[in-house]
C-alpha positions in Angstrom: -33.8 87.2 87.0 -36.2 86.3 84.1 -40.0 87.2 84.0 -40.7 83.2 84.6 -38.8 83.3 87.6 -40.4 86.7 89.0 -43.8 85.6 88.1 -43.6 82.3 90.1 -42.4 84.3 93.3 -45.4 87.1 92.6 -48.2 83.8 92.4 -46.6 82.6 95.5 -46.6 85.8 96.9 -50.3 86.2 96.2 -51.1 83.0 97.8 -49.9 84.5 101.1 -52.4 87.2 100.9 -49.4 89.2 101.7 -51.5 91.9 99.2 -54.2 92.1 101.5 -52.4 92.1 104.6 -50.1 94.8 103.7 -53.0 97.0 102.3 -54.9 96.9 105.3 -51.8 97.3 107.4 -51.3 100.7 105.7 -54.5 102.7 107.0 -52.5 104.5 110.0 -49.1 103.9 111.5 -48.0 105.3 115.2 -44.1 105.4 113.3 -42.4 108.4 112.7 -40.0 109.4 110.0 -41.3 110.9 106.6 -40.8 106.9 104.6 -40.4 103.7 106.7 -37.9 101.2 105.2 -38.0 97.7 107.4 -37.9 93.8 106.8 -40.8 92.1 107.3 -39.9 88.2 106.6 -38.6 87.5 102.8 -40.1 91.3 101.6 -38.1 94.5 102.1 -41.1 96.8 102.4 -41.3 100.6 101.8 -43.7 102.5 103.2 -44.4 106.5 101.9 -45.4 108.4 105.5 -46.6 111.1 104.7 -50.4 110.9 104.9 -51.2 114.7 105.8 -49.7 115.6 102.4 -51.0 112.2 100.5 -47.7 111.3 100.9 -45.9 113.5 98.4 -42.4 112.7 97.6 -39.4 114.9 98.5 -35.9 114.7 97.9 -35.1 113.3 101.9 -37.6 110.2 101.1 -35.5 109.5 97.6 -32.8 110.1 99.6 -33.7 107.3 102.0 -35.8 104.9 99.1 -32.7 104.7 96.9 -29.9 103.2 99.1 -32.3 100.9 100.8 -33.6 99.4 97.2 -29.9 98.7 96.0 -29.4 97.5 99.4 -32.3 95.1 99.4 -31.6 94.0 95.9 -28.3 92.7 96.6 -29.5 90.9 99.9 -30.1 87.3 99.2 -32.3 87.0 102.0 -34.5 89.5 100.3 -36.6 88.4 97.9 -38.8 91.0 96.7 -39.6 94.6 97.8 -43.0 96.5 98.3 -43.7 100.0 98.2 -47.2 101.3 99.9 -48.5 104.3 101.3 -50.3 105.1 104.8 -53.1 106.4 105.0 -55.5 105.0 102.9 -55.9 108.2 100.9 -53.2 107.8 98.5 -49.9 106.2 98.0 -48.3 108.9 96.7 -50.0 112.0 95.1 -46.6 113.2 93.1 -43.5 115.2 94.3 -43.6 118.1 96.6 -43.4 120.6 93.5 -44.2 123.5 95.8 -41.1 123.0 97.3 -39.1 122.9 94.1 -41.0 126.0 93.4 -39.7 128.1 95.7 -36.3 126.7 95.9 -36.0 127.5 91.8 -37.2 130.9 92.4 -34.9 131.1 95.1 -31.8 129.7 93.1 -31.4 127.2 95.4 -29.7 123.3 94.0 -32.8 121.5 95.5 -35.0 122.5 91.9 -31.5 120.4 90.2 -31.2 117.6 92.4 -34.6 116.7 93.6 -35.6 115.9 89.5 -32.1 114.6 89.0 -32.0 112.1 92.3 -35.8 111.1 91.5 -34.7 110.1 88.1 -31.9 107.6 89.0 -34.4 106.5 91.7 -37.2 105.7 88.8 -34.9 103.9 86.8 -33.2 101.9 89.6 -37.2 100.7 90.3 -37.3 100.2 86.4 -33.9 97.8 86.8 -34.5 96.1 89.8 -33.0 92.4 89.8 -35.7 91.8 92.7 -39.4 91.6 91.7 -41.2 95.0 93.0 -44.3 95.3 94.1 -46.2 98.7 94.3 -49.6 98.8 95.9 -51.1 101.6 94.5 -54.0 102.0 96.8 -55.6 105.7 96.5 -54.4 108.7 94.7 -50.9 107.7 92.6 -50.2 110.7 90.7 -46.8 112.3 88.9 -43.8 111.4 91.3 -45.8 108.6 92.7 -46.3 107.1 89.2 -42.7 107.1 89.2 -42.2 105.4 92.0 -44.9 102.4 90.8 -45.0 102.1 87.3 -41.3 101.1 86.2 -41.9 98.0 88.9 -42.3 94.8 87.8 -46.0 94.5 89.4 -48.4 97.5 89.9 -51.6 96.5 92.3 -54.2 98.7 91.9 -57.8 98.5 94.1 -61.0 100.0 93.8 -59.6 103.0 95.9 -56.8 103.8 93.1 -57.1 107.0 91.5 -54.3 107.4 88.6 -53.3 110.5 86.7 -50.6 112.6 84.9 -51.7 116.1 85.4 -48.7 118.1 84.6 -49.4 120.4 82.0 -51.9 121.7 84.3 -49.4 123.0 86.2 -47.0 123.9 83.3 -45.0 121.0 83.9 -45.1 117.8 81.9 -45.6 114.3 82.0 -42.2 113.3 83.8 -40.5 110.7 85.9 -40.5 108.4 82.8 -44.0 109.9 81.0 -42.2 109.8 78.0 -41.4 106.1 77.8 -44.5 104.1 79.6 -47.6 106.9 78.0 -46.6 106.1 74.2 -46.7 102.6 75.1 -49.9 102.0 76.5 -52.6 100.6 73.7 -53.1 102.9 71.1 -53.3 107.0 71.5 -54.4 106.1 75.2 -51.3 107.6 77.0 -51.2 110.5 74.4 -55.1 111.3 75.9 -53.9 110.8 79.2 -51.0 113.2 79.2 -52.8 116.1 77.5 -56.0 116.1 79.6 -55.1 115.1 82.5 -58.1 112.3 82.9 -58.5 110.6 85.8 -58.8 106.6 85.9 -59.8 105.0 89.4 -60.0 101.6 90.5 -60.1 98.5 87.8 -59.5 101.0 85.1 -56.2 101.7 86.1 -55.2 98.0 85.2 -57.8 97.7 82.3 -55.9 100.8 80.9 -52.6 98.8 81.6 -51.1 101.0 84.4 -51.5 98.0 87.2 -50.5 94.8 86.4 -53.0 93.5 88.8 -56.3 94.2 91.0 -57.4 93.4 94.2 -60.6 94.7 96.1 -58.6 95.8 99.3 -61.9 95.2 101.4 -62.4 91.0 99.5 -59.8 88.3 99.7 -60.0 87.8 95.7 -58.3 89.4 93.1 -60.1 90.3 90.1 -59.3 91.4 87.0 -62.6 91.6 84.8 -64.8 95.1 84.1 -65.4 96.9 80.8 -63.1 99.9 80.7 -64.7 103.4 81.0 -63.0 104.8 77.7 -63.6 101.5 76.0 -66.6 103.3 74.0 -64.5 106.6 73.0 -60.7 104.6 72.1 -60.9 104.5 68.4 -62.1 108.4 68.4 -58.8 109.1 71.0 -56.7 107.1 68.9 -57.7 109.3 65.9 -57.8 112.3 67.4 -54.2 111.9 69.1 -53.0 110.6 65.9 -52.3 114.5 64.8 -48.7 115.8 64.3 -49.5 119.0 66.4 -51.1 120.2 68.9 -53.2 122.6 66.9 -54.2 119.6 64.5 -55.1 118.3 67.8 -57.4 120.9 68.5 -59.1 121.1 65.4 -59.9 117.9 65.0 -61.5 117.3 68.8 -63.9 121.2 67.2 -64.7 119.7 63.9 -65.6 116.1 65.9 -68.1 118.3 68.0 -69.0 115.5 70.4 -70.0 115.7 73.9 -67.2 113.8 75.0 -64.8 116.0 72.5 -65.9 119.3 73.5 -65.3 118.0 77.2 -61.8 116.7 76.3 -61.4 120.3 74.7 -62.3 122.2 77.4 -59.6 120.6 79.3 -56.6 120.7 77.1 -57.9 124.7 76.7 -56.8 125.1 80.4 -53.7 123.9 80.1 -50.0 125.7 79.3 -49.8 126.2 75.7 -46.0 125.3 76.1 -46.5 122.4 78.3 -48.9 120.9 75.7 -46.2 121.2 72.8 -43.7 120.0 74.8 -45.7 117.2 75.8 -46.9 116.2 72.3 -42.8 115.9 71.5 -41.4 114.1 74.7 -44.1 110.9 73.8 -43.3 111.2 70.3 -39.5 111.2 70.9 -40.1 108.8 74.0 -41.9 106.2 71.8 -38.7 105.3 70.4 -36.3 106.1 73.2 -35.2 103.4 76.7 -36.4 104.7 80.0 -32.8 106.3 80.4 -32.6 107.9 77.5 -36.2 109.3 77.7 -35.3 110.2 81.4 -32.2 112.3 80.3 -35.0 113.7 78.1 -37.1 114.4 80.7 -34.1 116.3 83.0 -33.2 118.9 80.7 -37.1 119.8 80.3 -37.3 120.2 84.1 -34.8 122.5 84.1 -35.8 124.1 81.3 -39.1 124.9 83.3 -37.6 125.4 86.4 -36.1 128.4 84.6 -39.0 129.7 82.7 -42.8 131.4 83.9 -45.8 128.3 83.6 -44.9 125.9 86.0 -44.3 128.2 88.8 -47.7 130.1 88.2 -49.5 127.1 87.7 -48.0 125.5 91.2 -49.2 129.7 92.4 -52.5 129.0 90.9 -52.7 125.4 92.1 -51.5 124.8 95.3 -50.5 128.5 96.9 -53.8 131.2 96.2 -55.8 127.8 94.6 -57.8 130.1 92.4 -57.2 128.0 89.1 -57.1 130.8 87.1 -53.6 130.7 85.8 -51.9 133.0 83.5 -49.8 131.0 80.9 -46.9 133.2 79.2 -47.2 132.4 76.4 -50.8 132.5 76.6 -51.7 131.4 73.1 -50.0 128.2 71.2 -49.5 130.3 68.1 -46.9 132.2 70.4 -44.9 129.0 71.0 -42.1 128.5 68.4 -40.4 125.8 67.5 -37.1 127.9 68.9 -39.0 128.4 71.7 -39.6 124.5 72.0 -36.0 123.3 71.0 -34.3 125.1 73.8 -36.9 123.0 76.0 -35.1 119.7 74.6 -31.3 121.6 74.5 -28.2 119.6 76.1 -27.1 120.4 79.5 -23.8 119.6 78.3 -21.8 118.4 81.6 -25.3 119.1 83.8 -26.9 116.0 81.5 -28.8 113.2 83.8 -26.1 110.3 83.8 -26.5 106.6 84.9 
């Protein structure tokens, strides 16, 4: 379908005040079942059911989302698809790494086939021959990123909180990080990824996330507010500019500013090896398709799933929640580029394959 085509069927839809409708539809639900998947005239709507756990994503919801979306897309009586959470918290506040955690310490497959499965399912959103709408109404962070941004149209609303904050957790940007951060304007995604900043409402399209906003509570949609980093992009661009993470470093000391020296403090807390493998994946990813960065993106999470940071920083995090974690390395001087290449090594017949 070209754009033309699925932007026609997106005014139309907005005319409806479908947006509205289903955003205010999405504050509680009586339904059980962990993701609800049901037709609701001309839209195939998917909605993430979890509110207790700001509807974190888990391999039995992918398991359900995928089939349905290839279903839908094929139906000709289906003409687009919408994704929303319940709740009115979040839409989706990432995947349930906790999980993963435990079943990678366990040696069980689910640390393999939850990233590999979540994967295929962001890049079936990215090629989806129907237009898909996520409504990204509250907290959308990691796996709900993924589950929003490949779409052709991202709402956000003055309740949207957006982030990517992986290497806190000794993770990484995933679920395609490594394609859509590099090419958002300028350094912007770069920032993003290492710090783990936090936009919220009309910042989250300003920054180019959503393709649209809507005040949830207002039948208008609006798209006009000065953006909250407008003031500090040329200084992010310059700063993420470097060609390392130390040159990173230095240059946000020597630049000494208030907003600096806050930027600092939070790319200090994060794992040394989740920062240099970061800094790679967008500079390999600029240049890379979504599946190609993707297959990227698999052997890293395996990588991790074998090594120390992101299972103390899910301990520190989300199990004792004392967010004092202790990175191994703990210094980025102790993080080779050996080190760093077996991050990116082949999986050989294991590789993510589409």
């Amino acid at each position: 379908m070209r754009l033309w085509e699925l932007m026609a069927r997106f005014n139309s839809f907005k005319r409806t005040n479908v947006i509205l409708q289903h955003l205010r539809m999405s504050n509680h639900t009586d339904a059980a079942g962990e993701v609800l998947l049901e037709r609701k005239g001309c839209a195939g709507v998917i909605t993430l059911n979890r509110p207790k756990f700001l509807n974190a994503l888990n391999l039995s919801m992918v398991r359900q989302i995928y089939p349905q979306l290839k279903k839908w897309e094929q139906d000709p009586e289906t003409f687009l698809i919408i994704i929303k959470g319940v709740g009115g918290k979040a839409f989706c506040a990432g995947g349930d790494i906790r999980a993963v955690s435990e079943a990678a310490k366990a040696n069980q497959k689910l640390s393999q086939e939850f990233f590999r499965e979540e994967y295929m399912l962001n890049n079936a959103i990215d090629s989806c021959q129907k237009p898909y709408v996520a409504l990204i109404h509250g907290i959308t962070m990691g796996g709900g990123v993924g589950l929003s941004v490949h779409g052709h149209f991202r709402v956000a609303t003055e309740k949207s909180l957006f982030a990517m904050p992986e290497t806190a957790i000794g993770l990484f940007p995933d679920v395609g990080g490594g394609y859509f951060l590099p090419r958002l304007q300028g350094k912007l995604g770069y920032f993003l990824a290492f710090t783990g900043f936090r936009l919220k409402g009309r910042d989250v399209y300003t920054a180019g996330i959503a393709t649209h906003f809507v005040d949830s509570e207002k039948s208008k949609i609006d798209q006009n507010k000065p953006f909250i980093l407008e003031e500090h992009l040329d200084k992010i661009n310059s700063w993420f500019s470097a060609n390392s993470v130390e040159q990173i470093i230095e240059i946000l000391q020597q630049d000494g500013s208030s907003f600096a020296l806050e930027q600092l403090k939070a790319i200090n807390k994060m794992s040394p090896t989740s920062l240099k493998i970061t800094l790679r994946q967008l500079m390999e990813g600029s240049s890379k398709t979504l599946q190609e960065v993707l297959t990227m993106e698999y052997r890293l999470s395996q990588a991790c799933m074998g090594g120390h940071d992101f299972h103390e920083g899910v301990r520190a995090v989300l199990i004792d929640k004392d967010q004092s974690p202790k990175w191994k390395p703990a210094e980025l001087k102790e993080v080779t580029d050996e080190d760093l290449n077996n991050y990116f090594k082949s999986l050989g017949s294991n590789d993510l394959k589409f």
